[in-house]
C-alpha positions as CSV (number, residue, x, y, z in Angstrom):
1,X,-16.7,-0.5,191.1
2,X,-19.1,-2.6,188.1
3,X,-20.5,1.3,187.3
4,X,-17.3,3.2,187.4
5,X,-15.9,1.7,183.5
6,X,-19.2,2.2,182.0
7,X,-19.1,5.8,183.3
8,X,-15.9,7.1,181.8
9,X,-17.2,5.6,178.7
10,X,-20.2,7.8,178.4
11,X,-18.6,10.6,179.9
12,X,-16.8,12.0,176.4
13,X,-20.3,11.8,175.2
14,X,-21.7,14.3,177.9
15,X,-18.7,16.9,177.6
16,X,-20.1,17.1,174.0
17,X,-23.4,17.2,174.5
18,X,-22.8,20.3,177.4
19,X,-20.6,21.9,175.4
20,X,-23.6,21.7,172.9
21,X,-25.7,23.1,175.0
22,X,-23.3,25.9,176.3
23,X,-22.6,27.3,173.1
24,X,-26.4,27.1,172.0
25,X,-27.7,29.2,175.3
26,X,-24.8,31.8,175.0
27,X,-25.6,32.0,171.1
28,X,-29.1,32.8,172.1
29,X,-28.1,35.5,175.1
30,X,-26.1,36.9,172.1
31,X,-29.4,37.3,170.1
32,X,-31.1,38.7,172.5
33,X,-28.2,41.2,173.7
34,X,-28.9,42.6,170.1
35,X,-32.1,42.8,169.9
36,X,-31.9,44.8,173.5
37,X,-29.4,47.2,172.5
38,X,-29.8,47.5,168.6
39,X,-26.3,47.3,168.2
40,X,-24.8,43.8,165.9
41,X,-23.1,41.0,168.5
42,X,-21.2,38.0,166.8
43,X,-19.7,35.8,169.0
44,X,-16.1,34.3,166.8
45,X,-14.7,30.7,167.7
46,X,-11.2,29.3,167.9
47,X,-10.4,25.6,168.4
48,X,-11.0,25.5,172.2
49,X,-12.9,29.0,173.0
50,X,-14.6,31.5,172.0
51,X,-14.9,35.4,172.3
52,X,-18.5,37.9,172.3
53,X,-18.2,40.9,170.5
54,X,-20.1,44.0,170.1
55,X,-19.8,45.3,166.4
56,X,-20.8,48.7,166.5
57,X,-18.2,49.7,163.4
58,X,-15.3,47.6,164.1
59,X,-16.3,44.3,166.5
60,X,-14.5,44.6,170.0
61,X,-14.8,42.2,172.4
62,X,-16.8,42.0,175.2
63,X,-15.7,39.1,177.5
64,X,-12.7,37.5,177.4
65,X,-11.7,33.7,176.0
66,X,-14.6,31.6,177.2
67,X,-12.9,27.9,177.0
68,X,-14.9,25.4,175.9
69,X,-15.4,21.9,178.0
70,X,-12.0,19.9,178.5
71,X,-11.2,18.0,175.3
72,X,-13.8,19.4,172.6
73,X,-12.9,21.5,169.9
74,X,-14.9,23.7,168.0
75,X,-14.7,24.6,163.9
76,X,-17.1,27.6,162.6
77,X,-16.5,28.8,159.3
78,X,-18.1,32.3,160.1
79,X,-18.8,33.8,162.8
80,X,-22.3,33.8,163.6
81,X,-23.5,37.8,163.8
82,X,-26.8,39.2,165.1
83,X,-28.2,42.3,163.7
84,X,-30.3,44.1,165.6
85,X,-33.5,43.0,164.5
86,X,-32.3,39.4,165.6
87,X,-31.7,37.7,162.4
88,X,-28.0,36.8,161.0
89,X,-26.2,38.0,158.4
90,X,-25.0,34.6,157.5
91,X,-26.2,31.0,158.7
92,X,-23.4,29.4,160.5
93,X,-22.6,26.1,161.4
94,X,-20.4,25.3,164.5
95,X,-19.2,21.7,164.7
96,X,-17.8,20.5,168.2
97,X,-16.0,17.3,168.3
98,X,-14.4,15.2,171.2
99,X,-12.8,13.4,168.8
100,X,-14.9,10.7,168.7
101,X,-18.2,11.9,167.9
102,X,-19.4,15.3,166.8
103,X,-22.9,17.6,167.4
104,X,-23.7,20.7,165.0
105,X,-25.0,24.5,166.5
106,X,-26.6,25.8,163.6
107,X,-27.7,29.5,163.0
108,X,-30.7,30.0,160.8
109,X,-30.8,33.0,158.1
110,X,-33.8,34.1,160.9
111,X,-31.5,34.0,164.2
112,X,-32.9,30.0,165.0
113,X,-30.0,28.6,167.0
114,X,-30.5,24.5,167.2
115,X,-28.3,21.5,167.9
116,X,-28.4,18.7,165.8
117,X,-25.9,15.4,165.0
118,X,-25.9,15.9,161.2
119,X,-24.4,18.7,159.5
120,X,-26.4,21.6,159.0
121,X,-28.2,21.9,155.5
């Protein structure tokens, strides 16, 4: 019962850091996808999900709405798009928030996906 307040405090903290984590590795499978194929893959963010696409011409998606964990948002000004060769077009910068603190997905110029707690440069 002594553990049980100290847990719910911490536990907004690890929703952000998984979804951190989540949106990192499924950045980095999306790299990879188009390296394998040689065809571009972006992956495009709303406030609670977000959506792969293949971009072969016009970008069409290829899974559905994949929600994000319960209570974290996400902001992305672009969206992050592999070219074939594995690099981006544009470096992004995805900030997830619970509202009380916040973690940054950043996408290199190179295709280097990190996480970090301050804004990417």
């Amino acid at each position: 019962a002594i553990g049980i307040p100290a847990f719910t405090r911490t536990l907004p903290g690890l929703r952000l850091t998984d979804a951190a984590r989540q949106v990192a590795t499924e950045l980095q499978h999306v790299r990879m996808r188009a390296i394998a194929r040689g065809i571009p893959q972006q992956v495009t963010f709303s406030t609670s999900s977000y959506v792969l696409q293949q971009c072969n011409g016009a970008c069409t998606n290829e899974s559905g709405n994949v929600a994000l964990p319960e209570g974290i948002t996400a902001t992305a000004a672009t969206a992050p798009r592999f070219e074939p060769r594995g690099t981006v077009t544009t470096a992004a910068a995805i900030r997830l928030s619970n509202g009380t603190g916040q973690q940054y997905v950043c996408v290199r110029n190179i295709g280097r996906v990190n996480i970090q707690d301050t804004a990417c440069p």
